[in-house]
C-alpha positions in Angstrom: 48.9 222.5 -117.6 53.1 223.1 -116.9 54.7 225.7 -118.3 56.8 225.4 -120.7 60.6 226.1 -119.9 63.0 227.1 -122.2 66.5 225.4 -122.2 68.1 229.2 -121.5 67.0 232.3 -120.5 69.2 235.5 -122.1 68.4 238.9 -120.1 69.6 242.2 -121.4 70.3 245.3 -119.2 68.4 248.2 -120.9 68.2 250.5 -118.0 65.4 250.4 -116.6 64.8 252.6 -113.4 62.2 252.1 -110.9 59.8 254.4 -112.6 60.4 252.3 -116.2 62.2 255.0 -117.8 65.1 253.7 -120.0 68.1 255.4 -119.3 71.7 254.8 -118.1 74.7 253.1 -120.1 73.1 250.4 -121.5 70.0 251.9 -123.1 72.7 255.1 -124.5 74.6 252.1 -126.0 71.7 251.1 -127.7 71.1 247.8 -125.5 67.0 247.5 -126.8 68.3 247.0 -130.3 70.2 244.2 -129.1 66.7 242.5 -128.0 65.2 242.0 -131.4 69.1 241.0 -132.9 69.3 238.4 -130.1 65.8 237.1 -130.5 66.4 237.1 -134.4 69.6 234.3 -134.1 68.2 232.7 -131.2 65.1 231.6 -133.4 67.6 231.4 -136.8 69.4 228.9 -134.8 66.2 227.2 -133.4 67.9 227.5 -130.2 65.3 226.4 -126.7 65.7 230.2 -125.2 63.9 233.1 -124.1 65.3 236.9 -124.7 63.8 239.5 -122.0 65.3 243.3 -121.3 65.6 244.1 -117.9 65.9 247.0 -115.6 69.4 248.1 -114.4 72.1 245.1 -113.3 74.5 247.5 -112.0 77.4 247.1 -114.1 77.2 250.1 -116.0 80.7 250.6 -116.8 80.6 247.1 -118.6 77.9 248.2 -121.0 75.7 246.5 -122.5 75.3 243.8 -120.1 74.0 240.3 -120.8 72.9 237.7 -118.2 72.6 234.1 -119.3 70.4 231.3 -116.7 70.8 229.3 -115.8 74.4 229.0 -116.1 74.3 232.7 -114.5 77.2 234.0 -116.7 77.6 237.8 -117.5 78.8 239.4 -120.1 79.6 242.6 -120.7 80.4 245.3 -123.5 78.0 243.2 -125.7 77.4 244.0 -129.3 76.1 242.3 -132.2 79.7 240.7 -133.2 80.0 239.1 -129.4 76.6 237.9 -129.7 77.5 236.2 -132.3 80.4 234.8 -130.5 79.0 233.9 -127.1 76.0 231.9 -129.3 78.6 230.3 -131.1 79.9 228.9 -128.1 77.1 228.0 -126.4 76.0 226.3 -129.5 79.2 224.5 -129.9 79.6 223.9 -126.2 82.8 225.7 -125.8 83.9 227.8 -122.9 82.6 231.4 -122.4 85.1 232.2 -120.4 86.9 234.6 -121.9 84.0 236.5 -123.1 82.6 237.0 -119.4 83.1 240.0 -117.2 85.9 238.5 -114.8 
C-alpha cells in the first residue's frame, strides 16, 4: 500500500542535540510551541502538510528556524505572526521571498 505524501512538509528547529536533549536558541525561544500553533492553522486551513520538530539546523542566530520541502525555503526569527504570513503566502501563491533568511 503507498504512502501517503503530503503536498508540504514544515520542519521546525527545536534543538535537538545528539543525545535528544532540547536546548539551544530555538528551544529558549520557545520553538516546540510553535509545533502545535503550526499544526493548528495547517489543519484550520485544510492545508495537504505535515509539521515535524527537528534537531539543530544550525542557524541559531536566526532563531526559530523553519524549513519548508520541498521548495526547501528557510525561514528564520519565526513566530506566530510570520507563520501567519509565510502560510498566507503559500496559500495565496505569493512570493516568500522576503520572509526567508537571505
Amino acid at each position: 500500500m503507498p504512502i501517503a505524501k503530503p503536498e508540504q512538509h514544515f520542519f521546525i528547529c527545536n534543538s535537538y542535540r545528539v543525545a535528544g536533549e532540547a536546548k539551544g536558541a530555538c528551544n529558549a525561544k520557545e520553538a516546540g510551541d510553535l509545533l502545535a500553533y503550526l499544526e493548528t492553522e495547517i489543519l484550520d486551513r485544510g492545508m495537504d502538510a505535515q509539521v515535524s520538530g527537528c534537531g539543530c539546523l544550525k542557524v541559531c542566530t536566526e532563531g526559530p528556524v523553519m524549513v519548508v520541502y520541498p521548495e526547501g525555503k528557510w525561514f528564520g526569527q519565526v513566530n506566530e505572526e510570520k507563520l501567519d504570513a509565510i502560510l498566507d503566502a503559500i496559500e495565496d501563491e505569493e512570493d516568500t521571498a522576503k520572509l526567508e533568511i537571505a
